[in-house]
N, C-alpha and C positions, 0 to 999 in steps of 0.2 A: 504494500500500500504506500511506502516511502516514495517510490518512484512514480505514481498517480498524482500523489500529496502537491510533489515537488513540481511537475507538470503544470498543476494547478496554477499554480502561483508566478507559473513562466507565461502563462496565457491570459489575454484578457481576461476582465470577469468580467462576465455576465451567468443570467440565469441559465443557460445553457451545458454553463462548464460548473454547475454549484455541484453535482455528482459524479464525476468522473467515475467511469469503471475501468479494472487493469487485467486484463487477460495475459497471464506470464507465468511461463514459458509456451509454448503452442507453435504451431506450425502452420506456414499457409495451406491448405489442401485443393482448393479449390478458387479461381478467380475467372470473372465477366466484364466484361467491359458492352456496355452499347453505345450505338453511334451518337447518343447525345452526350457520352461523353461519363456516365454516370456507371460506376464502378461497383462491383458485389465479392465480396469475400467471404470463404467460409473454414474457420479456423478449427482445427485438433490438437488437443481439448479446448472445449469453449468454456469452461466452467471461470467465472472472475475470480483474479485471484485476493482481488480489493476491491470491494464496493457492492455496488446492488445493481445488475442491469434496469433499465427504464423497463418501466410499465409498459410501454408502445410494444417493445423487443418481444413479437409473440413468433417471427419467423423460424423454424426451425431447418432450412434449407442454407439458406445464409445466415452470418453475424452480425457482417459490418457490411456500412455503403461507403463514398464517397464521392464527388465528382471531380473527374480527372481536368476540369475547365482551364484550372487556371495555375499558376507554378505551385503551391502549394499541393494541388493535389496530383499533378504531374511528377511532385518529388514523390511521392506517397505513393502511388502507381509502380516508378521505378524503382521504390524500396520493396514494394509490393511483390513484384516480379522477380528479382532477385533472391528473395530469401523463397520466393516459391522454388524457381529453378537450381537454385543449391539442397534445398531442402532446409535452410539452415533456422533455427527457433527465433521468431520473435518476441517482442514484448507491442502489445496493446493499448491504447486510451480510447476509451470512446467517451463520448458528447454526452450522454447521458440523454438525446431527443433521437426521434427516427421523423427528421425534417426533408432528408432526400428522398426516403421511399417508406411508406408506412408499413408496419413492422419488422424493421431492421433497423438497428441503432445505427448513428456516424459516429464512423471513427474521428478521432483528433489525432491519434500520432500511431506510427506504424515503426517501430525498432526494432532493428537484426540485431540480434543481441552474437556475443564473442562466444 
């Protein structure tokens, strides 16, 4: 939860980011992309390892969205992809809303962990 906490506090605030959840350790298993650009991830294990997923979060197909629009989430795509194609463990934040596509949370940050 230290790494969620700390997340927090590097991100604006708003009500959006008042509950971050942190899925850590996990792996990417699955990723979609569609042409508008709007992203689906679906991670193993999905269980948080900090926090409470959002009430919205009823998908059980995917985890996370994103939209790949704009450079933040073009970086997030390309971390995305990476740690799919290596196989290698991430670490999780999400938003704690499902504002890109209803029920599935947004992610906030996607990290390859060492």
């Amino acid at each position: 939860m230290a790494f969620a906490a700390a997340m927090a506090l590097m991100l604006p605030s708003t009500a959006a980011l008042a509950s971050p959840v942190e899925i850590s350790p996990t792996r990417i298993t699955r990723l979609a992309v569609q042409s508008d650009g709007l992203v689906f991830v679906k991670v193993e294990p999905s269980t948080p390892t900090g926090g409470t997923p959002a009430s919205c979060a009823t998908n059980s197909s995917w985890q996370l969205t994103f939209h790949a629009t704009d450079a933040a989430g073009q970086a997030m795509l390309a971390a995305a992809l990476s740690a799919k194609a290596s196989g290698s463990q991430v670490g999780i934040v999400t938003a704690g809303t499902c504002t890109h596509f209803p029920f599935i949370e947004d992610a906030r940050l996607i990290d390859i962990l060492p």
